[in-house]
C-alpha positions in Angstrom: 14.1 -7.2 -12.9 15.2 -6.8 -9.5 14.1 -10.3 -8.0 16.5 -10.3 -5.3 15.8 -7.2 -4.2 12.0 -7.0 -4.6 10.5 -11.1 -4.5 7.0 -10.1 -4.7 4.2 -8.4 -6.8 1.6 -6.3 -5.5 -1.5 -4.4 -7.3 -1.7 -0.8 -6.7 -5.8 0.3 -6.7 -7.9 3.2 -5.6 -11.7 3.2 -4.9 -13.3 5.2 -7.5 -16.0 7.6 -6.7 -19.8 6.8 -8.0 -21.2 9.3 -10.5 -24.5 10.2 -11.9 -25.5 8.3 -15.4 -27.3 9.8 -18.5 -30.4 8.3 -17.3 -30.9 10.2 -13.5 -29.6 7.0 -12.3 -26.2 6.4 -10.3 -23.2 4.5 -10.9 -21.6 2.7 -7.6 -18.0 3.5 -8.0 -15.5 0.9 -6.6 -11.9 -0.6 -6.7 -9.9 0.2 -10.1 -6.1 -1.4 -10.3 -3.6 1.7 -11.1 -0.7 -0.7 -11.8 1.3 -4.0 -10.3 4.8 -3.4 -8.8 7.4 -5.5 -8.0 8.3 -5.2 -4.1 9.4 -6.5 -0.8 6.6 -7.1 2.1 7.6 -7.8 5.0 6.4 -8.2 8.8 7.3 -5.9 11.2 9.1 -7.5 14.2 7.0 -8.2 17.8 9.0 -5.3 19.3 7.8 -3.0 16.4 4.3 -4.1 16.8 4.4 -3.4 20.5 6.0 -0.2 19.8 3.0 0.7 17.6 0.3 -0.6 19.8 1.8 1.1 22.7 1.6 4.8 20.2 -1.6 3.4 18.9 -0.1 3.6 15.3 -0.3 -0.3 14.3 0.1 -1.1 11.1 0.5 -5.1 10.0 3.1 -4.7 7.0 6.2 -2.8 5.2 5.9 -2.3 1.8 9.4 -1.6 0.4 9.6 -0.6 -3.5 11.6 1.3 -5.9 12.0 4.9 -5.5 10.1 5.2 -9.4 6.9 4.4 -8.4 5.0 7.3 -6.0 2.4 6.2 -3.9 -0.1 8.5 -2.2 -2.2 8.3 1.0 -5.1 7.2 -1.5 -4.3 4.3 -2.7 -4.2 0.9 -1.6 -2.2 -2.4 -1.9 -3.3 -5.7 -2.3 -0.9 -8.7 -1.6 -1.9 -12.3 -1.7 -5.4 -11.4 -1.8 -5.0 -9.1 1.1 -5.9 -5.4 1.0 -3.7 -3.0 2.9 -3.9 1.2 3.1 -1.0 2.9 3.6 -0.3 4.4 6.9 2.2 7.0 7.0 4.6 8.5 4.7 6.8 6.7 2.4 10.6 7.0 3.8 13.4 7.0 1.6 15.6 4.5 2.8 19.1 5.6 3.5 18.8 8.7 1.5 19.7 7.3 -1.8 16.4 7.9 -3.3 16.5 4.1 -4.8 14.2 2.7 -2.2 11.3 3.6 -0.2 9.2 2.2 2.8 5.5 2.8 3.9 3.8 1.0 6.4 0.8 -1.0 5.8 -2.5 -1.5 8.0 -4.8 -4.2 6.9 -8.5 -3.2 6.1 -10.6 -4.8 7.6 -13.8 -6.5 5.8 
């Protein structure tokens, strides 16, 4: 367990897709949970959200995790009943391929 590291849990989740039934009828896809992660969220500073605005790129959160789990564009978080996409890239974090960073953007409701 890497408590000190990584305080928090977060559940990874994708929207599904609806698909046609048996019956000619349609099935409403919607959120499915992919896993839960142990992580570190934190808030960017004022000058970072600033930054941001000013490059209209905001984003609300980093989400910093162990370089084992590979999160992609699709998917979202959710975080004390939250829900977040992923904006950006995740960035190693000093090369070491032990801990990555993505930026967050809460969706709205």
């Amino acid at each position: 367990m890497h408590y000190d590291e990584f305080p928090h849990e977060v559940e990874i989740f994708h929207i599904t897709e609806g698909v046609e039934d048996d019956s000619g009828g349609f099935t409403e896809g919607g959120p499915e949970t992919l896993f839960a992660m142990e992580c570190f969220v934190d808030t960017p500073s004022s000058d970072e959200q600033y930054t941001a605005m000013q490059l209209k790129n905001t984003f609300d959160r980093y989400l910093y995790y162990p370089y084992e789990y590979k999160l992609l564009n699709k998917y979202f978080v959710r975080f004390e009943d939250v829900e977040y996409e992923l904006v950006g890239k995740p960035m190693d974090q000093g090369g070491a391929n032990e801990i990555y960073r993505v930026k967050l953007k809460e969706v709205p409701l």
